[in-house]
Gaussian input, Z-matrix of N, CA and C with variables (Angstrom, degrees):
# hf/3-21g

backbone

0 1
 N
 C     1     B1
 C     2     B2     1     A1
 N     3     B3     2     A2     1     D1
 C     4     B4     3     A3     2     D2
 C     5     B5     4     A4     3     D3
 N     6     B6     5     A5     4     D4
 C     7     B7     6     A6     5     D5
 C     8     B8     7     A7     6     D6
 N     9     B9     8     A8     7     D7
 C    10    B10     9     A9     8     D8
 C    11    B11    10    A10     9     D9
 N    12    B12    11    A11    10    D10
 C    13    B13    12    A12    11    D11
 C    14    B14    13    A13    12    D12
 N    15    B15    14    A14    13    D13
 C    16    B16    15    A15    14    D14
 C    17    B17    16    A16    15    D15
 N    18    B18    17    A17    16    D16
 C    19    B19    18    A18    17    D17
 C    20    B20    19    A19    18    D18
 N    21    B21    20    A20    19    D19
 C    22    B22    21    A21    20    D20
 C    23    B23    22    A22    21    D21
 N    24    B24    23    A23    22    D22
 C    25    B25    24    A24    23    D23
 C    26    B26    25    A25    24    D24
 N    27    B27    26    A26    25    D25
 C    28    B28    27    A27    26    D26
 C    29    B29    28    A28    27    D27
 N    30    B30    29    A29    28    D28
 C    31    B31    30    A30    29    D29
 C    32    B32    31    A31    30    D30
 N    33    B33    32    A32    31    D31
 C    34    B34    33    A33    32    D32
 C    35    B35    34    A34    33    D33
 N    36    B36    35    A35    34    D34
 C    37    B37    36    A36    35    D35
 C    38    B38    37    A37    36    D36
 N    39    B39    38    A38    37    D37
 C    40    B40    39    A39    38    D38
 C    41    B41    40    A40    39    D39
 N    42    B42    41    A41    40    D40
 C    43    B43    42    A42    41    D41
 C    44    B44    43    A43    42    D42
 N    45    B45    44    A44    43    D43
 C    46    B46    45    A45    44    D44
 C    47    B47    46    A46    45    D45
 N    48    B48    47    A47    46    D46
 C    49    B49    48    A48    47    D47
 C    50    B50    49    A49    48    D48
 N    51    B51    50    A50    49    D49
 C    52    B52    51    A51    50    D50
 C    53    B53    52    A52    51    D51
 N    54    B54    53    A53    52    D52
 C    55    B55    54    A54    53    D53
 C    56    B56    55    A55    54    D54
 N    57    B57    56    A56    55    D55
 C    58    B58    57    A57    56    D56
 C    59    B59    58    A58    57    D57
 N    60    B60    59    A59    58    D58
 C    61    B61    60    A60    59    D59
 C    62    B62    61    A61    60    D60
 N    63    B63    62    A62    61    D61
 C    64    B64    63    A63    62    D62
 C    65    B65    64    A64    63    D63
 N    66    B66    65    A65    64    D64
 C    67    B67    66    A66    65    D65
 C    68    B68    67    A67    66    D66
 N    69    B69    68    A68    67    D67
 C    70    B70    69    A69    68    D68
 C    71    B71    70    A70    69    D69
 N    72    B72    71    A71    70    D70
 C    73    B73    72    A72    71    D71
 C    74    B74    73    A73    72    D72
 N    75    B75    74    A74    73    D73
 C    76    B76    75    A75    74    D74
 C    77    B77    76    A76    75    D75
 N    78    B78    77    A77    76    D76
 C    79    B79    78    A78    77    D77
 C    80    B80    79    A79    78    D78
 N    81    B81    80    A80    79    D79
 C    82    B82    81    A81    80    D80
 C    83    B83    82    A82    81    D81
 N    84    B84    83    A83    82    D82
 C    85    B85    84    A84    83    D83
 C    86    B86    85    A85    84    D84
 N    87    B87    86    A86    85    D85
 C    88    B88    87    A87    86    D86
 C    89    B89    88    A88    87    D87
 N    90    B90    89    A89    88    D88
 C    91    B91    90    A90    89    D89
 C    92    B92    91    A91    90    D90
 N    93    B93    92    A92    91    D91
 C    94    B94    93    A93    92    D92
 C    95    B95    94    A94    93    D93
 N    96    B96    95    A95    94    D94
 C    97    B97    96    A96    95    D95
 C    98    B98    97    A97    96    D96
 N    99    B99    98    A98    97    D97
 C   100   B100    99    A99    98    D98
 C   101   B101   100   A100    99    D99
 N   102   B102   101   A101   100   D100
 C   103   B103   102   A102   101   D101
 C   104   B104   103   A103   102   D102
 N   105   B105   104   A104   103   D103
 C   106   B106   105   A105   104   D104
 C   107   B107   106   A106   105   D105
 N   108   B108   107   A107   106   D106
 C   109   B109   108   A108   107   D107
 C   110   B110   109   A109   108   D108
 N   111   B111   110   A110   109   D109
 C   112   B112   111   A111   110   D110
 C   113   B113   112   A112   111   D111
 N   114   B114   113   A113   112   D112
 C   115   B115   114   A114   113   D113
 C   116   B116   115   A115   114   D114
 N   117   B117   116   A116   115   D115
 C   118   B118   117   A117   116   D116
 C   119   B119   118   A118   117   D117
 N   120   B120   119   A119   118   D118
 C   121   B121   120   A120   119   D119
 C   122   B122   121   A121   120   D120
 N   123   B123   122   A122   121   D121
 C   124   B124   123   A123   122   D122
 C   125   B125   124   A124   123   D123
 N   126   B126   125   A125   124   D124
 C   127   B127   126   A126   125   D125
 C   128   B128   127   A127   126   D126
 N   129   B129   128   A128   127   D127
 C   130   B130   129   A129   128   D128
 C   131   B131   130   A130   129   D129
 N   132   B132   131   A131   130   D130
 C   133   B133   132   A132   131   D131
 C   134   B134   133   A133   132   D132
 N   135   B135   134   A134   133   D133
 C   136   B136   135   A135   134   D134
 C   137   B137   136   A136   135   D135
 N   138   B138   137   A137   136   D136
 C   139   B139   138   A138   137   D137
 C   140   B140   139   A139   138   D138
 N   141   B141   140   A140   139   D139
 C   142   B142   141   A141   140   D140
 C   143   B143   142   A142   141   D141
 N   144   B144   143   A143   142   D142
 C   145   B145   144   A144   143   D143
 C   146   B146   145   A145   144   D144
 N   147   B147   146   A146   145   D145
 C   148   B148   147   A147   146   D146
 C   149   B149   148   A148   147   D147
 N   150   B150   149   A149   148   D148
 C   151   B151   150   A150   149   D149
 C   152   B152   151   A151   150   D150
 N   153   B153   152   A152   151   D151
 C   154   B154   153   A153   152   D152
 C   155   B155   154   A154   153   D153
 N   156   B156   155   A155   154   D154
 C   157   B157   156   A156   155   D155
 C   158   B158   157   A157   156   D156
 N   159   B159   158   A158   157   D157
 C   160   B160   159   A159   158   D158
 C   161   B161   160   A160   159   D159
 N   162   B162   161   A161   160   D160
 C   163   B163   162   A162   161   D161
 C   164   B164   163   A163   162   D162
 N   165   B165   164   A164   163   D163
 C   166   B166   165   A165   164   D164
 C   167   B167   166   A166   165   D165
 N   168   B168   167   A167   166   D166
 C   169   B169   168   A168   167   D167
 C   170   B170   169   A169   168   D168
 N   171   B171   170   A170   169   D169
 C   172   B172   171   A171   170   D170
 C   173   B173   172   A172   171   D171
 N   174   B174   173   A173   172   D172
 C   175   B175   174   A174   173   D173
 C   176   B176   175   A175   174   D174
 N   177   B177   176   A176   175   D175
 C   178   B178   177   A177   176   D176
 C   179   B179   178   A178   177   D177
 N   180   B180   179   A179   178   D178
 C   181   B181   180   A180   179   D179
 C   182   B182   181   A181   180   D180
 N   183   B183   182   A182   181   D181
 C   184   B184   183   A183   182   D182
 C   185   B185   184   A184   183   D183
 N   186   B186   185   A185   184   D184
 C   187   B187   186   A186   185   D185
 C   188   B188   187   A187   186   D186
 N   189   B189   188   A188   187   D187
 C   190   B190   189   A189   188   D188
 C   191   B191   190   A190   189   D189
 N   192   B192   191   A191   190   D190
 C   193   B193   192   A192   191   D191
 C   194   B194   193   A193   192   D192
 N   195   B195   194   A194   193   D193
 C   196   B196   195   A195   194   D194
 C   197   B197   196   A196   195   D195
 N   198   B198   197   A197   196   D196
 C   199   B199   198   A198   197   D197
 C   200   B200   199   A199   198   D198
 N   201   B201   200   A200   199   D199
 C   202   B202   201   A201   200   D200
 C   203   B203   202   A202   201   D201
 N   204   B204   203   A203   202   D202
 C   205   B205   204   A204   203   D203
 C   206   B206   205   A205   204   D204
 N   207   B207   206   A206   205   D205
 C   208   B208   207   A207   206   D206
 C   209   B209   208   A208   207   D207
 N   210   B210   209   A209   208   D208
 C   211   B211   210   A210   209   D209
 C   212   B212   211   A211   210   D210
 N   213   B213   212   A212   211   D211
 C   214   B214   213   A213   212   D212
 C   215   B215   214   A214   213   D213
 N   216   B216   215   A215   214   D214
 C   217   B217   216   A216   215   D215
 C   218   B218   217   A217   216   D216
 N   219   B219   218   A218   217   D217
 C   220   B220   219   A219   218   D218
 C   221   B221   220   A220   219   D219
 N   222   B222   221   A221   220   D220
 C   223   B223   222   A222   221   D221
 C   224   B224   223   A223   222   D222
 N   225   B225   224   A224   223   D223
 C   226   B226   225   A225   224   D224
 C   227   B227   226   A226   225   D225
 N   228   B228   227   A227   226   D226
 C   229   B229   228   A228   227   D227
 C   230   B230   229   A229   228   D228
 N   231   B231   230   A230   229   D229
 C   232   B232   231   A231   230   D230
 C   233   B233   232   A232   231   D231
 N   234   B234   233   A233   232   D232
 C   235   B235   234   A234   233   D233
 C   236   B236   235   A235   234   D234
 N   237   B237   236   A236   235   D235
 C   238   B238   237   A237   236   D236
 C   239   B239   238   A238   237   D237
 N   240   B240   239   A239   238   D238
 C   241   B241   240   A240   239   D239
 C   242   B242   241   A241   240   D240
 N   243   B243   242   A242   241   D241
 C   244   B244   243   A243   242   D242
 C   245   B245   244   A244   243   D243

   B1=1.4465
   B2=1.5216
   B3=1.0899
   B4=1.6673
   B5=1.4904
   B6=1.2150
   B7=1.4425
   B8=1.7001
   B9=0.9295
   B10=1.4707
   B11=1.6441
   B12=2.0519
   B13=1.4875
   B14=1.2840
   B15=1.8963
   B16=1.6898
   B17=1.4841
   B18=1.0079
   B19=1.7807
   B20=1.3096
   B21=1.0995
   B22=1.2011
   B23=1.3390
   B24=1.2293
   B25=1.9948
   B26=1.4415
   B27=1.3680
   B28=1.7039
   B29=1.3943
   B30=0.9077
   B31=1.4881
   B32=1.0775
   B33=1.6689
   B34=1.2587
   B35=1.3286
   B36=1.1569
   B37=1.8592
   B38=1.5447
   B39=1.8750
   B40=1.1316
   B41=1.4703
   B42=1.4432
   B43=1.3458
   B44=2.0211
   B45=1.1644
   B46=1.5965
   B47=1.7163
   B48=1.1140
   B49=1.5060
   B50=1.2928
   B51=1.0920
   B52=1.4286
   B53=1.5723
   B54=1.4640
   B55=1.2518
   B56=1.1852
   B57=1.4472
   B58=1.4204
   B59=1.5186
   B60=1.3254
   B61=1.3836
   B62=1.9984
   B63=1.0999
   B64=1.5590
   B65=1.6112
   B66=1.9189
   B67=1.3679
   B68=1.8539
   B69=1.2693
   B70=1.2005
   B71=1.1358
   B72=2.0769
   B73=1.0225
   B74=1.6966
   B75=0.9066
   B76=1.5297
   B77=1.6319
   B78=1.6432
   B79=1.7119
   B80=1.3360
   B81=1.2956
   B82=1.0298
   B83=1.4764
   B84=1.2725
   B85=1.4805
   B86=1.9443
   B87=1.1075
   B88=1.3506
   B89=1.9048
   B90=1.0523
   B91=1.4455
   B92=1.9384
   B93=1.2468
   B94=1.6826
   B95=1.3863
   B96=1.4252
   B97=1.4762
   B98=1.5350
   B99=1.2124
   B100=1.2010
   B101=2.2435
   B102=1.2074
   B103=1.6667
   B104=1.6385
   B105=1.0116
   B106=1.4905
   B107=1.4811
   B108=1.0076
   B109=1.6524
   B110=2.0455
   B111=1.0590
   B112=1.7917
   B113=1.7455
   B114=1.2821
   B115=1.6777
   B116=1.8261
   B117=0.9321
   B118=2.0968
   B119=1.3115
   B120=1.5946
   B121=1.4261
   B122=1.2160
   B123=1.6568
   B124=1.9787
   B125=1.2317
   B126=1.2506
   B127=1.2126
   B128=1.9938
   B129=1.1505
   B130=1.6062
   B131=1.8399
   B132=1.0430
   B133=1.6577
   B134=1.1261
   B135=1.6843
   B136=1.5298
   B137=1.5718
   B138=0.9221
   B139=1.7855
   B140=1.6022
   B141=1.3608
   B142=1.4005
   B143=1.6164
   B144=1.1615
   B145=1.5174
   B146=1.3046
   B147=1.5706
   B148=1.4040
   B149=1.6234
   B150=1.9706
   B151=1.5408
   B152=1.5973
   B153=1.3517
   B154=1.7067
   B155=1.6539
   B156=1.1052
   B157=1.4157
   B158=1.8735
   B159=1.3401
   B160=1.7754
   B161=1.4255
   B162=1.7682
   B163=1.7790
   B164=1.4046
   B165=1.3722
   B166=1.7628
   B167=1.8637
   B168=2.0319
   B169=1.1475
   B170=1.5206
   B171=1.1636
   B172=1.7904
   B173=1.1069
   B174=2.0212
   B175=1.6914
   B176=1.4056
   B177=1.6365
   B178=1.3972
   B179=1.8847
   B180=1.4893
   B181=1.3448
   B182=2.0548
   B183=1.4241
   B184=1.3548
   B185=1.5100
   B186=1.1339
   B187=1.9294
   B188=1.7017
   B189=1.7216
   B190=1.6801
   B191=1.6023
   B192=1.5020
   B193=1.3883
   B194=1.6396
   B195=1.3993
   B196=1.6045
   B197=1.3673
   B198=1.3306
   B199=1.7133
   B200=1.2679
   B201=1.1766
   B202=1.6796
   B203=1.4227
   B204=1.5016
   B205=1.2364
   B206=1.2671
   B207=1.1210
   B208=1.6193
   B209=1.3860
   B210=1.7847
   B211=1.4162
   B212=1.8856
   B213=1.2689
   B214=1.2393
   B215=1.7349
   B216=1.5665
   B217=1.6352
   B218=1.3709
   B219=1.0990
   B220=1.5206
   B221=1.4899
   B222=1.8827
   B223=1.8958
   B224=1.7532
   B225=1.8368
   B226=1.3533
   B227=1.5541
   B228=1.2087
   B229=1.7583
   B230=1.5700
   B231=1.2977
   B232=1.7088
   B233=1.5168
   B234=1.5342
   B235=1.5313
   B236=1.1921
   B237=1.3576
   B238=1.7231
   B239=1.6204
   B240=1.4317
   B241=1.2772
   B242=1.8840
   B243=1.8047
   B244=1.4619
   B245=1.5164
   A1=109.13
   A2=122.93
   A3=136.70
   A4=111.91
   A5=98.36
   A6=99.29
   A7=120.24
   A8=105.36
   A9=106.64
   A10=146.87
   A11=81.60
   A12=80.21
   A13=137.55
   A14=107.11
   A15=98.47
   A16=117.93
   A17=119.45
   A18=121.42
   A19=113.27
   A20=129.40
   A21=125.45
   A22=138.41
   A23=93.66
   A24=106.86
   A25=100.28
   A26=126.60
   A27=112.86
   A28=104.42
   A29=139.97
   A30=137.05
   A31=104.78
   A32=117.48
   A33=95.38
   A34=131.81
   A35=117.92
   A36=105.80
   A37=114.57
   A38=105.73
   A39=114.83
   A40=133.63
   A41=106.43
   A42=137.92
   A43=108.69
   A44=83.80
   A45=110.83
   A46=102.03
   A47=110.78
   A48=99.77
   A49=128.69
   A50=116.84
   A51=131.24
   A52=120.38
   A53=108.08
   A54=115.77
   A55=127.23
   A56=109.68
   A57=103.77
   A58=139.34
   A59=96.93
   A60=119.11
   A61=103.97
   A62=95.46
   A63=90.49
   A64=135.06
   A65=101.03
   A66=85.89
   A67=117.96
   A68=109.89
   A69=106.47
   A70=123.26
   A71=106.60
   A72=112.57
   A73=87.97
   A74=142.55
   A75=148.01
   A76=106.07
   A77=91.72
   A78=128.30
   A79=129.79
   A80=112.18
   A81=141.53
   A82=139.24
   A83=99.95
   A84=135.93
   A85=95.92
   A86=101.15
   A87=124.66
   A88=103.17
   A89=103.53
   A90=105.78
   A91=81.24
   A92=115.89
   A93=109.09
   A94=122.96
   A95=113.42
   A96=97.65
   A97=119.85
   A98=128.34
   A99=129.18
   A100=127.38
   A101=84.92
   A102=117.26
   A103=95.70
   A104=117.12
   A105=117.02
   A106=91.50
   A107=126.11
   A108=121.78
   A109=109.34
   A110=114.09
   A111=127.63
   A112=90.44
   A113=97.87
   A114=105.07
   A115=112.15
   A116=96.83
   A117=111.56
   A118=85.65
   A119=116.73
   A120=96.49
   A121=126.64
   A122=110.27
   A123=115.43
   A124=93.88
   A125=136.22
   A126=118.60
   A127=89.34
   A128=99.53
   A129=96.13
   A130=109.29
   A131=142.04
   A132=126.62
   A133=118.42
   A134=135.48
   A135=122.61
   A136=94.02
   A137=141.66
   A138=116.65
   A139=87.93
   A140=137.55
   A141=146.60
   A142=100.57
   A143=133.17
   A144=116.73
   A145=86.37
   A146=134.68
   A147=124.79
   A148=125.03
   A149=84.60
   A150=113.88
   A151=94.02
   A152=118.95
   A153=108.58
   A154=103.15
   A155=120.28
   A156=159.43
   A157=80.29
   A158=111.93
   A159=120.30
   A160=96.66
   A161=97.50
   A162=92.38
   A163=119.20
   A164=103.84
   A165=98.64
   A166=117.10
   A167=101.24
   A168=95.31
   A169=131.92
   A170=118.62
   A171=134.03
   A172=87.93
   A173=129.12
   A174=105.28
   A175=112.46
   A176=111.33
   A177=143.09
   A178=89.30
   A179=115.02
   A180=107.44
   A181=120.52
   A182=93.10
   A183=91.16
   A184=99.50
   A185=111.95
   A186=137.52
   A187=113.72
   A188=81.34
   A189=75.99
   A190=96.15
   A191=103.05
   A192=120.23
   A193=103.59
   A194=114.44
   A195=119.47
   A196=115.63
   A197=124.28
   A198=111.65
   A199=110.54
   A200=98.38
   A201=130.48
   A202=112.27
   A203=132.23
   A204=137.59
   A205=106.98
   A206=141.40
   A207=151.93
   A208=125.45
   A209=93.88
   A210=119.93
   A211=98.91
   A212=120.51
   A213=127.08
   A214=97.14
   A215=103.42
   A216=120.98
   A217=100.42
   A218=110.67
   A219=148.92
   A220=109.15
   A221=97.68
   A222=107.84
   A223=93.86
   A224=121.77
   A225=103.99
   A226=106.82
   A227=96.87
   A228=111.76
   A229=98.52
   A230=91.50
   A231=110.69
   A232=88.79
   A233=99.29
   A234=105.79
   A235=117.60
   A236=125.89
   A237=140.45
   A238=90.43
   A239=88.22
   A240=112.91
   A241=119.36
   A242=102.54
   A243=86.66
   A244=74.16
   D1=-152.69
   D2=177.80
   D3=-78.98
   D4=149.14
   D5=-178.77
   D6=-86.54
   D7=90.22
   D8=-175.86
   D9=-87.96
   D10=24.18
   D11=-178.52
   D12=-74.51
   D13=-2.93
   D14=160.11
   D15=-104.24
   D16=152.09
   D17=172.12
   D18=-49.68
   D19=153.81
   D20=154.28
   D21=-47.18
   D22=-46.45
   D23=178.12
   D24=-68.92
   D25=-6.47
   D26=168.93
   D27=-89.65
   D28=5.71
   D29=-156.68
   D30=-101.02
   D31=140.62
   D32=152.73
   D33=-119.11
   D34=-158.28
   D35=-151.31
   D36=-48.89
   D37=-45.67
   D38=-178.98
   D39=-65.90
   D40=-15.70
   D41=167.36
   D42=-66.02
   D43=-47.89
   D44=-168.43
   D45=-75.50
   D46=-41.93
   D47=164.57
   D48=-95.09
   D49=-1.90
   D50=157.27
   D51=-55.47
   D52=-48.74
   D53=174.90
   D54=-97.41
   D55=-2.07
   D56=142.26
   D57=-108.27
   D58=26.04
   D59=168.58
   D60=-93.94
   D61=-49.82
   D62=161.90
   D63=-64.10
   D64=-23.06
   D65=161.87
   D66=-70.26
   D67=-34.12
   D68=-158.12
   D69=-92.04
   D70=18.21
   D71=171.74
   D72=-100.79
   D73=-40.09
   D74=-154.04
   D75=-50.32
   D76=-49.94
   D77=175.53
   D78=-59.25
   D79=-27.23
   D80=148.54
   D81=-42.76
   D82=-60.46
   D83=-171.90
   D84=-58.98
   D85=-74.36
   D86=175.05
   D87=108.80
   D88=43.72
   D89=-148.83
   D90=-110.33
   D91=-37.05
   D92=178.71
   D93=-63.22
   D94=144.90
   D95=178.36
   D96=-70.74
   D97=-161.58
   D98=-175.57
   D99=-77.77
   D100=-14.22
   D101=-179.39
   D102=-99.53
   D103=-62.71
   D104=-177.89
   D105=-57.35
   D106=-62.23
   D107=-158.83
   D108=-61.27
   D109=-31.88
   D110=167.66
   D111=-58.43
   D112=-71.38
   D113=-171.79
   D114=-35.02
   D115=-57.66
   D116=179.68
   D117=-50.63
   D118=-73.39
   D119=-144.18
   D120=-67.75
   D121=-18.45
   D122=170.18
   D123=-59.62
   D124=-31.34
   D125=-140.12
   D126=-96.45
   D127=-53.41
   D128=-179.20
   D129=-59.77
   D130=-51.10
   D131=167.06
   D132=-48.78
   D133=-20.07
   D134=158.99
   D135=-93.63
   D136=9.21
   D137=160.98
   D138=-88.60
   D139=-53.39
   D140=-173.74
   D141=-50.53
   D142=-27.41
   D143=-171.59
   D144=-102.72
   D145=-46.72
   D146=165.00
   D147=12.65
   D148=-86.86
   D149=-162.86
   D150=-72.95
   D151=-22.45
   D152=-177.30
   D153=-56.98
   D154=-55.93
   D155=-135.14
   D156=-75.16
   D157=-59.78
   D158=-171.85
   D159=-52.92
   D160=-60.13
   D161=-158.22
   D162=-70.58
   D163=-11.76
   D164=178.29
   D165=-85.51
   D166=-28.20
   D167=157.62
   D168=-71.81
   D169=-10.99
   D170=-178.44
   D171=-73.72
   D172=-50.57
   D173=-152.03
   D174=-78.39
   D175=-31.26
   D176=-170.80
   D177=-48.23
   D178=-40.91
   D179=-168.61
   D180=-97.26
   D181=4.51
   D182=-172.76
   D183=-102.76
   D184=150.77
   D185=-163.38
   D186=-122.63
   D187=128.87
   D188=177.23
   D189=-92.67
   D190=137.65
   D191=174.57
   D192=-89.44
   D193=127.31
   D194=154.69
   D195=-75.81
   D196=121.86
   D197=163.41
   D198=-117.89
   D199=127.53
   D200=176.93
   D201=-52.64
   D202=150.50
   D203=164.75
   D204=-40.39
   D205=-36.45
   D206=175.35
   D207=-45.07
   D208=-35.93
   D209=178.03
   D210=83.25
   D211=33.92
   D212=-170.86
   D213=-135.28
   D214=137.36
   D215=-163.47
   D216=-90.91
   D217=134.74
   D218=-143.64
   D219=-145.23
   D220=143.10
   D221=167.79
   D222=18.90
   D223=90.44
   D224=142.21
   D225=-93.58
   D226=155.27
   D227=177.38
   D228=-136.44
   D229=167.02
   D230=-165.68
   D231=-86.05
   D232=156.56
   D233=172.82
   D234=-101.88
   D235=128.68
   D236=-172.10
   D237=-56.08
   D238=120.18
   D239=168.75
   D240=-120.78
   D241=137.11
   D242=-151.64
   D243=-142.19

């Protein structure tokens, strides 16, 4: 199966989609047995809520910058996140 000797919550995103790019190639295949294949897929929807979990905290943190005629950054505000 996958190599799971780090947790998930150590991972990071790119790590995190990495390995669930390998589940869903594994899954794919049709090559796992039926226990292995239950096993992947818990395992790939917490890597899948994972990377949700990153990208909504990544957007939550990025700012739209105003720039002024000055060419100098101005009023940033958070970007509506939905």
């Amino acid at each position: 199966m996958n190599d799971k000797s780090k947790p998930i919550s150590e991972m990071s995103f790119e790590e995190a989609m990495a390995a669930l790019e390998q589940v869903v190639s594994r899954l794919e295949s049709g090559n796992a047995a039926l226990e292995d294949s239950i096993d992947l897929y818990t395992y790939g929807t917490e890597l899948k809520a994972y990377c949700e979990t990153k990208l909504r905290d990544a957007q939550a943190k990025i700012e739209k910058i105003t720039v002024g005629a000055d060419g100098q950054a101005s009023g940033a505000t958070p970007l509506d996140v939905e």
